[in-house]
N, C-alpha and C positions, 0 to 999 in steps of 0.2 A: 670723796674721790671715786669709789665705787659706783657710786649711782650717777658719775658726770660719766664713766665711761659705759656701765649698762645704756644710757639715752643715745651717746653715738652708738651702740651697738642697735640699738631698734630703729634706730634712725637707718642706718647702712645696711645692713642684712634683704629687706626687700629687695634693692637693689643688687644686691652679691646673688641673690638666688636667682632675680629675673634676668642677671647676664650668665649665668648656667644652666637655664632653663632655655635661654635662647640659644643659646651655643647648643643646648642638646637637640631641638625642631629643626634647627640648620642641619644638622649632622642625620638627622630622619630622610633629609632629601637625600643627601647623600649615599644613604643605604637602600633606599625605596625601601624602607618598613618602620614599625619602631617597637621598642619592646629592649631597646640596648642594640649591644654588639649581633651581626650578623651569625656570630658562633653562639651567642644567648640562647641558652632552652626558650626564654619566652620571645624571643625573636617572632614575630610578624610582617611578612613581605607582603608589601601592597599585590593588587590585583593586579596585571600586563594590561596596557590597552588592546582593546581588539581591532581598532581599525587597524588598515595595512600601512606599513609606513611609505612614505610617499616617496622619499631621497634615502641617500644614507646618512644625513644628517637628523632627517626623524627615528631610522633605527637604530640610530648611538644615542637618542638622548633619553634622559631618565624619564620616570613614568612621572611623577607631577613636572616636569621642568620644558616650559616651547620658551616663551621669553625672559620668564628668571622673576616674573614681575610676585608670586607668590610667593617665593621664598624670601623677596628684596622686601616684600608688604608684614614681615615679620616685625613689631617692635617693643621691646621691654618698655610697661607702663606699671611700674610698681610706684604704691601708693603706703602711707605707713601703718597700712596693718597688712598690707594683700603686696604679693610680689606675682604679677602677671607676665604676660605677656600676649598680645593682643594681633589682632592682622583686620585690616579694614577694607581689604581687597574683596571686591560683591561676591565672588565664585569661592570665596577659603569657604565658606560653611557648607556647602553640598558637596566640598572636594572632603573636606574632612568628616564630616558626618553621613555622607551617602544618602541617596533618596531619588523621587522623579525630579524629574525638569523637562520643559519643554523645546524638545531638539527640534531645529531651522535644518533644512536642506530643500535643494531646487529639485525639480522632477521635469521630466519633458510632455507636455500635456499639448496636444492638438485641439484648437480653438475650433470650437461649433461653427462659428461662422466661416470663416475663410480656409479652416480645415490647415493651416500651417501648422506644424510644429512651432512651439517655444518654451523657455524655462519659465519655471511659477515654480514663487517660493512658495512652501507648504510646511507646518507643523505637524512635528509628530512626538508620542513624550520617548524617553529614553530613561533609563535606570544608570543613574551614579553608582559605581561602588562606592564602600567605606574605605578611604583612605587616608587613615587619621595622623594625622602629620604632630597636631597638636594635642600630645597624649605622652602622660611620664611615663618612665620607666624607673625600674630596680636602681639602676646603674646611677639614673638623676637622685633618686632621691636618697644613694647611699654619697656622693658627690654633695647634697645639701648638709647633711646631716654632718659628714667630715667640717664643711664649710662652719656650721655651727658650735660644734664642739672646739673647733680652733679658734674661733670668736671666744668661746667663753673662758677657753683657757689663758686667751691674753687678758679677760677680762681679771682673772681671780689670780695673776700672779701677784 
């Protein structure tokens, strides 16, 4: 009877961690930092964008959040050793790890020949901050550790 209820327990756990684990990356958007609570000592706010915002609908929205599609690109892929959670969106890795990438913008360039003005797109690189969405904290991993010990204590009644 012990060891029928230890196999659901390794069985299920992945899964229990990778839905608190994702509830904690959702809630990183929320806060623009991660590191726990906003009142956390190890509290971490992301960098501010610097471009200017455009409307007032880009100066109320959060620092990773324009169409919502990286935090929606969030999804628990626990597997029964490993409880992940995964994002398959092309931009999650240089938004959470920071680094160069090469920035697209137009410029107005006057054509040698006919001497008009016109726009031409042109490359230039640009510096990502680090803004690590997907990263534990205290708060996750004292939240896993309850989650486990409650496990084991329904297991060894």
């Amino acid at each position: 009877m012990l060891a029928q209820r230890y196999r659901r327990l390794r069985r299920s756990l992945p899964v229990t961690v990778s839905a608190l684990a994702l509830e904690e990356f959702h809630g990183n958007f929320g806060r623009e930092g991660v590191g726990g609570y906003r009142t956390a000592a190890g509290f971490k706010q992301w960098v501010r964008r610097k471009a200017i915002p455009r409307n007032a609908r880009d100066r109320s929205r959060s620092v990773l959040v324009k169409s919502g599609r990286l935090r929606r690109g969030l999804r628990p892929s626990p597997t029964y050793r490993y409880a992940r959670v995964i994002n398959r969106v092309p931009y999650a890795a240089i938004h959470n790890e920071g680094g160069k990438i090469r920035g697209h913008k137009r410029v107005l360039r006057r054509s040698p020949k006919t001497g008009k003005l016109r726009w031409v797109a042109t490359s230039a690189p640009a510096k990502m901050p680090k803004r690590p969405f997907l990263e534990s904290s205290p708060q996750l991993m004292d939240a896993i550790e309850d989650e486990l010990f409650h496990s084991l204590d329904q297991i060894f009644r």
